[in-house]
Backbone as a printed PyTorch tensor [residue, N CA C, xyz], in Angstrom:
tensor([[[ 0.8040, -1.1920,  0.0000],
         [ 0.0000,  0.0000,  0.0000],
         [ 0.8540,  1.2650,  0.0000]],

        [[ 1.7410,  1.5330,  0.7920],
         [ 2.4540,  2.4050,  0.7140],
         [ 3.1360,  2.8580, -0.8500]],

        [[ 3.4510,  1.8520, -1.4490],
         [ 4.3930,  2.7650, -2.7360],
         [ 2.8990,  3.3780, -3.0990]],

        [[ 1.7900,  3.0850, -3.1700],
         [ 0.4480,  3.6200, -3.9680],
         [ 0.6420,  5.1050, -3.5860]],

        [[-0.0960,  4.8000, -2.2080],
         [ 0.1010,  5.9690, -1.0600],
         [ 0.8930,  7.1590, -1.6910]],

        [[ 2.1190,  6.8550, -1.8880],
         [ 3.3510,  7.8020, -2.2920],
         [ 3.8660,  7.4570, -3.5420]],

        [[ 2.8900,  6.9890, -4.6070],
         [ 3.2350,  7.1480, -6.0860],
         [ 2.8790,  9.1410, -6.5120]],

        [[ 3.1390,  9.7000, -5.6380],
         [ 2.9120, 11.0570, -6.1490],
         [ 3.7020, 12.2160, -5.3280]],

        [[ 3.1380, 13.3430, -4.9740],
         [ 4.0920, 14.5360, -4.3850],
         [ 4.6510, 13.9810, -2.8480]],

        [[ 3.3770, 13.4830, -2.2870],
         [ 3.7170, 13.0430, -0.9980],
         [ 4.4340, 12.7660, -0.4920]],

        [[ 5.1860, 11.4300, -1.5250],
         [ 6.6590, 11.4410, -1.1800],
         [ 7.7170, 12.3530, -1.3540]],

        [[ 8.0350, 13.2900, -2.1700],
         [ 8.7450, 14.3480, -2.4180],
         [ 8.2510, 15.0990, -1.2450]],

        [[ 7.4590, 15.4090, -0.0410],
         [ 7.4920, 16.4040,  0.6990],
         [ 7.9120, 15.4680,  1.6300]],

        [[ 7.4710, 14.3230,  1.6470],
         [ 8.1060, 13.3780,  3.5230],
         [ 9.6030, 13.3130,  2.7000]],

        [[10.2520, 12.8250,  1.6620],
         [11.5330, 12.9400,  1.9780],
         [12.2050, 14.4540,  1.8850]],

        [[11.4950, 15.3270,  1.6110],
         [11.9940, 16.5240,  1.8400],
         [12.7140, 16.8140,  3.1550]],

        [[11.3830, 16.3150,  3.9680],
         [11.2790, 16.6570,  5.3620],
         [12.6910, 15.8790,  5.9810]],

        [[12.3050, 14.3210,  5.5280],
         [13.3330, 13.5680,  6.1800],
         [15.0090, 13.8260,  5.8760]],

        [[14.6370, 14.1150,  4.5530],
         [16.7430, 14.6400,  4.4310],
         [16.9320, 15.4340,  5.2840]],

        [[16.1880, 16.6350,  5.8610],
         [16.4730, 17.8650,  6.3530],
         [15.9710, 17.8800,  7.8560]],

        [[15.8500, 17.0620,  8.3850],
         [15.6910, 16.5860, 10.0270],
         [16.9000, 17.5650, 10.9310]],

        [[16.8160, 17.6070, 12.0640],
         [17.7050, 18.3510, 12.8110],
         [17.8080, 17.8680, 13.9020]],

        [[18.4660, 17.2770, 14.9340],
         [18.7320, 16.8390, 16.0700],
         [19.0360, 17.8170, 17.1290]],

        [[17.5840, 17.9910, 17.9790],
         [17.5550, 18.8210, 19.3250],
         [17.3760, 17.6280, 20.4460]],

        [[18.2730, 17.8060, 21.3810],
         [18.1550, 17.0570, 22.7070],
         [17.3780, 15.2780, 22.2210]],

        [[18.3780, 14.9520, 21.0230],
         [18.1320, 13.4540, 20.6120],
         [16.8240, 13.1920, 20.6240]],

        [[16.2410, 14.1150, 19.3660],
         [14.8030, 13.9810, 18.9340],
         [15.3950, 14.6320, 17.4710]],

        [[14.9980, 13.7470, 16.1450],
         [15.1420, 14.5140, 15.2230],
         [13.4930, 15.4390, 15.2210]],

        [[13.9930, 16.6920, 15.0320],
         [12.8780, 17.5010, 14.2350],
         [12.8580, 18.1960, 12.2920]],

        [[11.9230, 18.0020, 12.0000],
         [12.2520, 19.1670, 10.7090],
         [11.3360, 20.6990, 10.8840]],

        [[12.7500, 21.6410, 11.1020],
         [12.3200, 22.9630, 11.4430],
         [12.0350, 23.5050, 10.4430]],

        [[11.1080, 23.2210,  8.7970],
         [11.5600, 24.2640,  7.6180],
         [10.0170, 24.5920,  7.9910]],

        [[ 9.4780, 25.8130,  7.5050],
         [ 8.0220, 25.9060,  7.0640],
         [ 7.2170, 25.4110,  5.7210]],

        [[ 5.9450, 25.4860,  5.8150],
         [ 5.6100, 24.6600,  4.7620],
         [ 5.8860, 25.6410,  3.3490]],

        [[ 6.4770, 27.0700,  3.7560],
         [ 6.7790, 27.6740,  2.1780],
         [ 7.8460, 27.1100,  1.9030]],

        [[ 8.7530, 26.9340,  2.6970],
         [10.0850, 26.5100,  2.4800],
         [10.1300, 24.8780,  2.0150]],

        [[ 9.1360, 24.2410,  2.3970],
         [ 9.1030, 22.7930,  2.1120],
         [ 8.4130, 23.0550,  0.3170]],

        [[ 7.6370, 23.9920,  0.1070],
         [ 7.0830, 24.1720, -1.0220],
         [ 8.0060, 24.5200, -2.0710]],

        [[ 9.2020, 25.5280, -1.4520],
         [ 9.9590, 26.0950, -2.2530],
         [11.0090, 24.6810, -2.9330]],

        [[11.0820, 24.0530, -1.9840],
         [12.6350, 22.9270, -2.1210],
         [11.7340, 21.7040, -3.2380]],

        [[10.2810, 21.3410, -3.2300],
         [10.3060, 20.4240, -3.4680],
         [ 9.1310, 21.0920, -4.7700]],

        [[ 9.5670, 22.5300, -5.2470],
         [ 8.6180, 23.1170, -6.3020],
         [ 7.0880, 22.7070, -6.2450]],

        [[ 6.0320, 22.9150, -5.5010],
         [ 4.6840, 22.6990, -5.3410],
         [ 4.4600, 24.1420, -5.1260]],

        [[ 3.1720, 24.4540, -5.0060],
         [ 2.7870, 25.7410, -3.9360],
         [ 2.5480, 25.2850, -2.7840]],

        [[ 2.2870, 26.4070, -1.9640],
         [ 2.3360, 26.1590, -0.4510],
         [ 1.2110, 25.4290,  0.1420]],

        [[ 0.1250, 25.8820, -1.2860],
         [-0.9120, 25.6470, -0.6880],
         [-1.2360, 23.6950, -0.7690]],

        [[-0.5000, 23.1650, -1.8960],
         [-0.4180, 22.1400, -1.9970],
         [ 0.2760, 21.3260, -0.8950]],

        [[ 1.6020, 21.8360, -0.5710],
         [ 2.0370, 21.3970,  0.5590],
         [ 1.5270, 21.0580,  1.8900]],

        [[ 0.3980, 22.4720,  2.2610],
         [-0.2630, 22.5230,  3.5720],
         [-1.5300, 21.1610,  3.0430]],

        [[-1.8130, 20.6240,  1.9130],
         [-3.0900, 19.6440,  2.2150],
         [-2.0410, 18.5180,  2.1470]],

        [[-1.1090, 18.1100,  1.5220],
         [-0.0970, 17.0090,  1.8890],
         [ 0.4750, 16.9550,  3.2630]],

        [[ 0.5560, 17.9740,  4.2510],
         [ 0.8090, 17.7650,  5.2980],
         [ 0.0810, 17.3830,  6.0670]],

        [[-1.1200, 18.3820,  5.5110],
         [-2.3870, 17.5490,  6.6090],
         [-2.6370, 16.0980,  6.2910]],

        [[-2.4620, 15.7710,  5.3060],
         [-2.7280, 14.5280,  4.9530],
         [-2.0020, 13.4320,  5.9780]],

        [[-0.3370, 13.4350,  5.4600],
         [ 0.8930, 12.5550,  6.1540],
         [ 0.5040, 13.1770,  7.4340]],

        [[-0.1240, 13.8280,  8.2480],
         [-0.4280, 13.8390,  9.8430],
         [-1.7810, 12.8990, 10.0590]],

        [[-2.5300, 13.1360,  9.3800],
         [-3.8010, 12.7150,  9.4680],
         [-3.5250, 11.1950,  9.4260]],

        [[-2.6170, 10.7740,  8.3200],
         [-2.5690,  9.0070,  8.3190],
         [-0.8350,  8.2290,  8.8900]],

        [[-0.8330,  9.6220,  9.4060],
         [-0.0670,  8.8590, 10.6170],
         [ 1.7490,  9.0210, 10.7000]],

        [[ 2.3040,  9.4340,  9.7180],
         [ 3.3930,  9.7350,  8.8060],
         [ 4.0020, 10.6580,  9.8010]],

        [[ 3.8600, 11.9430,  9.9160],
         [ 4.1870, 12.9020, 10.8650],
         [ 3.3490, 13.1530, 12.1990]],

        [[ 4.3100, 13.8970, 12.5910],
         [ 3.0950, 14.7550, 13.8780],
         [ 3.8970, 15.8930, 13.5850]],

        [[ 2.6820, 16.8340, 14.3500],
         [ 3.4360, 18.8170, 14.1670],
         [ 3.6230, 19.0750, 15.6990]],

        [[ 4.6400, 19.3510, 15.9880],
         [ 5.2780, 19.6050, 17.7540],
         [ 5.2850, 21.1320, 18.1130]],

        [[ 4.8750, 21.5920, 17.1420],
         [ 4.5840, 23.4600, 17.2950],
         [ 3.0980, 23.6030, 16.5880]],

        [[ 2.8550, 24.9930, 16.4720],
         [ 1.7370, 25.3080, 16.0320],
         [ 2.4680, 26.2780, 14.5810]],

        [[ 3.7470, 26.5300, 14.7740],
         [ 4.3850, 26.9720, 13.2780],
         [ 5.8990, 26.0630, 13.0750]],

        [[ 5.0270, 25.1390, 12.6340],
         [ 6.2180, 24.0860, 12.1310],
         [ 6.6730, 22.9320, 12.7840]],

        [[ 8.1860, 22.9940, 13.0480],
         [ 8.3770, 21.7420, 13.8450],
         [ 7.5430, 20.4530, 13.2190]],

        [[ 7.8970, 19.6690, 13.0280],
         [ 7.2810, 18.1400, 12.2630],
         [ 8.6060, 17.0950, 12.8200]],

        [[ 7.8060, 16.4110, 13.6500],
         [ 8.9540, 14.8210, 13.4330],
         [ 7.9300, 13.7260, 12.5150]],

        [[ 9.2180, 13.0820, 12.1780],
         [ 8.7680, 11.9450, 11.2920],
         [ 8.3710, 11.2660, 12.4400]],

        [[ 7.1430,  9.9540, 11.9920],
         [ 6.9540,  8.6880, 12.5640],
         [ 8.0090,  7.7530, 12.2720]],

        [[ 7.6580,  6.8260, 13.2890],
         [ 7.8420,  5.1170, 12.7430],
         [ 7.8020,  5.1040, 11.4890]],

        [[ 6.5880,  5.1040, 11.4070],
         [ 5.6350,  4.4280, 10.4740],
         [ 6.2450,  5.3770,  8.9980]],

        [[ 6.6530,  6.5810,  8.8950],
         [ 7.5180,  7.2060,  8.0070],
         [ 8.5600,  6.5780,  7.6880]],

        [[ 9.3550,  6.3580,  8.8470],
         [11.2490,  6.2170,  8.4510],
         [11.0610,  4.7330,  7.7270]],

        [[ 9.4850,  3.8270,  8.0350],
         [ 9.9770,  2.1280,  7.3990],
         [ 9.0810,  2.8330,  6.2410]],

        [[ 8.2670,  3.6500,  5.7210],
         [ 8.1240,  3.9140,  4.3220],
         [ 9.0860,  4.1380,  4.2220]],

        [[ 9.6240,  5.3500,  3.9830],
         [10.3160,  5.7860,  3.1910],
         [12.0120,  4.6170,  3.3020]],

        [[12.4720,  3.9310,  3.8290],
         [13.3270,  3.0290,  3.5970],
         [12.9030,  1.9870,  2.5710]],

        [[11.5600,  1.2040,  2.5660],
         [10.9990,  0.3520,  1.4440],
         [11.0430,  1.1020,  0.5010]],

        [[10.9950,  2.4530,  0.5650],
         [10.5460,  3.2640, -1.2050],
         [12.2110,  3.5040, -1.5270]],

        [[12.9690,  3.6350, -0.5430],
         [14.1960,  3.8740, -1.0520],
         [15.2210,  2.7010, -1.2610]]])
C-alpha cells in the first residue's frame, strides 16, 4: 500500500522533510516551514499545507509546534526506507 500511497508529491514532501531533520536534545525535528518545504520540493504552499495535513492525518508525521516543527513517525522512516 504504501508505494500507492506515495506514487505522487507526498513522497517528495516526507523525503523533503526527512533529508532535512535536525537533532535537538536526541529527537530529530524538521524545522523548515511549509513555504520553504514548497519552495525545495517546487509545489505551492498551498499544496504542501493539504499534503501535510494529509501525512499527519494518516499517521506519517506529527506537528510539535503550532508553526512548524514536524517529526517523522515510525511508520515514516519504514516507508520511506521500502521506497528507497
Amino acid at each position: 500500500m504504501e508505494i500507492e500511497y506515495f506514487g505522487n508529491d507526498k513522497y517528495r514532501v516526507l523525503a523533503c522533510m526527512s533529508d532535512r531533520q535536525i537533532s535537538v536534545k536526541d529527537v530529530f525535528i524538521v524545522k523548515l516551514s511549509q513555504q520553504e518545504i514548497a519552495d525545495i520540493v517546487q509545489l505551492s504552499k498551498a499544496k504542501v499545507n493539504g499534503i501535510i495535513s494529509e501525512l499527519k492525518s494518516d499517521g506519517y508525521i506529527m506537528q510539535e509546534s503550532p508553526r512548524g516543527k514536524y517529526t517523522l513517525t515510525q511508520k515514516a522512516v519504514t516507508a520511506l526506507a521500502k521506497i528507497r
